[in-house]
C-alpha positions in Angstrom: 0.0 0.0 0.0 2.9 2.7 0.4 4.7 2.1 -2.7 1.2 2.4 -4.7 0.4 6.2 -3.5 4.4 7.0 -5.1 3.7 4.8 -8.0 0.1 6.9 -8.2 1.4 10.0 -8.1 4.5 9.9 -10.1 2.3 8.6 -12.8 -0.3 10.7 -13.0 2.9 14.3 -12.2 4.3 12.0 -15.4 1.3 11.8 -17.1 0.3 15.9 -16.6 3.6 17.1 -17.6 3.6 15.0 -20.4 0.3 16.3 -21.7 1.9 19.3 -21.6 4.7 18.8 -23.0 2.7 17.1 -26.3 0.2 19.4 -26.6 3.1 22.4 -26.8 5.1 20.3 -29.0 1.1 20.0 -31.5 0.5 23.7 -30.7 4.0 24.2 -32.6 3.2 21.9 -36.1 0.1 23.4 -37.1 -0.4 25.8 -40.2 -0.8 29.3 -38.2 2.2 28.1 -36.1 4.3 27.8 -40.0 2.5 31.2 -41.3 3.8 32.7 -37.8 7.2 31.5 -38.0 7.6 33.0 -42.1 6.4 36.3 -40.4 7.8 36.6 -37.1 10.6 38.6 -38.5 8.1 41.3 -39.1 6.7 41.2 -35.3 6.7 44.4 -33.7 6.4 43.6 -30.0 5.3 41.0 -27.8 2.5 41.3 -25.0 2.7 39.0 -22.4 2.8 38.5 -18.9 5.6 39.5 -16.6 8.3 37.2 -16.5 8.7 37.5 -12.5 5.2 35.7 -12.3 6.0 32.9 -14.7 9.1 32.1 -12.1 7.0 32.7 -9.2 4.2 30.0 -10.0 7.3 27.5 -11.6 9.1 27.8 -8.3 5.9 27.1 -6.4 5.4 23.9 -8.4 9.1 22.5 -7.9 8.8 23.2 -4.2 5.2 21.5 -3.9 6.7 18.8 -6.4 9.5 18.2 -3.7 7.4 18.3 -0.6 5.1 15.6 -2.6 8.0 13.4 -3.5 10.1 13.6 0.4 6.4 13.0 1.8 5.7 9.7 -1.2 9.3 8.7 -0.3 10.1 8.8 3.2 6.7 6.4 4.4 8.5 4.1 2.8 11.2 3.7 5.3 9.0 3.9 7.8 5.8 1.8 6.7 4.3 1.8 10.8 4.2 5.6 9.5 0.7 7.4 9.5 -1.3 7.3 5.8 -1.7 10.9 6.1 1.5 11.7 5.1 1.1 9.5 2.2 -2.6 11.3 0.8 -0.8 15.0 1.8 2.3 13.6 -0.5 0.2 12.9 -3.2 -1.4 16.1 -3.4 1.4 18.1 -2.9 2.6 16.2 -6.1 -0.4 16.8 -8.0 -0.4 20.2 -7.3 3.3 21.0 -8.1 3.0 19.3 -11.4 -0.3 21.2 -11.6 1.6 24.4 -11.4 4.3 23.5 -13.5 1.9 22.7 -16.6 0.8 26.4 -15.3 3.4 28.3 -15.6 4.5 26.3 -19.0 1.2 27.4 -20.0 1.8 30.7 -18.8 4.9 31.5 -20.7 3.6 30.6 -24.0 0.3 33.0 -24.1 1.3 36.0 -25.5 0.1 38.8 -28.4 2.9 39.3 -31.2 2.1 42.5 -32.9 3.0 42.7 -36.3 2.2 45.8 -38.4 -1.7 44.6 -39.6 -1.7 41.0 -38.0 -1.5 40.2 -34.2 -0.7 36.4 -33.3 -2.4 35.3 -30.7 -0.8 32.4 -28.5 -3.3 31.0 -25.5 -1.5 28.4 -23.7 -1.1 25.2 -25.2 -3.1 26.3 -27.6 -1.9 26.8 -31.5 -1.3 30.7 -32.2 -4.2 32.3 -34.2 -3.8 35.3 -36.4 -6.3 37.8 -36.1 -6.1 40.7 -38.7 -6.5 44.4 -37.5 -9.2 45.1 -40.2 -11.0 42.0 -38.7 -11.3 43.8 -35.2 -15.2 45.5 -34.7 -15.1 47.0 -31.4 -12.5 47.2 -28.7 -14.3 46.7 -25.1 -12.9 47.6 -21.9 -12.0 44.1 -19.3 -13.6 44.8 -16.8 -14.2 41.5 -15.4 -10.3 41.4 -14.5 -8.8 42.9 -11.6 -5.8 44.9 -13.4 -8.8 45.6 -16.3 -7.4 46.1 -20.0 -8.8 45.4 -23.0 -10.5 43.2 -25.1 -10.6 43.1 -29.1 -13.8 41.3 -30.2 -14.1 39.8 -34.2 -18.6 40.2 -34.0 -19.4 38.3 -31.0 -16.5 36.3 -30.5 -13.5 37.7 -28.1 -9.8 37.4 -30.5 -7.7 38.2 -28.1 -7.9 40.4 -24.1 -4.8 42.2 -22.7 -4.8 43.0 -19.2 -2.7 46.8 -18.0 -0.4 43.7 -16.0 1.0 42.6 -19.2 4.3 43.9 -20.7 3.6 45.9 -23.8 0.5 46.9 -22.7 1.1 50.5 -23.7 2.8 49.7 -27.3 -0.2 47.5 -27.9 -3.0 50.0 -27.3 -0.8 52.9 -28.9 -0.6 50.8 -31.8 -4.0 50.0 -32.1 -4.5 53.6 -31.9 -2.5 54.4 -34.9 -3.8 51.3 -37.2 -7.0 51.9 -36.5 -8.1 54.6 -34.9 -11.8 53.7 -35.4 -12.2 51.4 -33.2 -11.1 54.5 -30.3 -13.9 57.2 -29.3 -13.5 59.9 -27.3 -12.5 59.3 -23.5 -12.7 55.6 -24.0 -13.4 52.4 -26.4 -16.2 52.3 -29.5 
């Protein structure tokens, strides 16, 4: 019974991080991702969220990660050892490789600006490549605690910025100048 809840949760930390790692691996072989890579020399900026908080949720997850593994491992030296220590083992494992598929997540979601195009990476996602003609409205984000902005195609939401993100300012200054439209006075159209 000890040596299953280390075989349980190495399997399944295993397992997360290598969804992960796949899933980044398929986000980089699709067509946008080939479109993006003949254009990236062409990118203007990048938007994306500050590198302090990508290290700050990736150092969380290693230390949960090695909290999981000491409590997984050291039960089995001592098996007359409480099962708690096992089930709070396992969860600090979970949740360190939880955190690490976070912050992997984290550092690929970013805007790349290029002079009509923005490329949008979400996650583990493929990046998607909204034209600036394409844009109808620009709507305040509200919803989020640093607020920011978000560019809507019709109904559907292409891609939200928040004022935590660096590039923030380049982003809505050049949004101003391609298309100035989509601006109204004292605020968003």
């Amino acid at each position: 019974m000890d040596a299953l809840f280390s075989v349980v949760g190495f399997a399944v930390a295993v397992v997360m991080l290598a969804i992960a790692g796949a899933s980044a691996v398929l986000a980089r072989s699709s067509d946008v991702a080939a479109a993006w890579r003949q254009e990236r020399a062409t990118v203007l900026f990048v938007v994306s969220t500050q590198r302090w908080r990508r290290i700050m949720v990736r150092v969380g997850g290693c230390m949960m990660a090695i909290i999981g593994v000491i409590n997984l491992v050291g039960p089995l030296t001592r098996p007359d050892d409480s099962p708690a220590r096992r089930i709070v083992g396992l969860g600090a494992l979970l949740i360190g490789a939880a955190l690490l598929w976070l912050a992997h997540g984290m550092s690929r979601m970013r805007l790349e600006v290029a002079p009509q195009v923005v490329f949008v990476s979400r996650g583990f996602m493929p990046p998607i490549r909204v034209e600036l003609a394409d844009i109808t409205r620009l709507r305040p984000h509200v919803a989020h605690r640093y607020s920011g902005v978000l560019a809507k195609r019709g109904r559907r939401t292409a891609f939200t910025a928040t004022s935590a993100m660096t590039g923030y300012g380049q982003l809505l200054a050049h949004l101003k100048a391609e298309r100035p439209d989509l601006f109204a006075p004292g605020g968003f159209r």
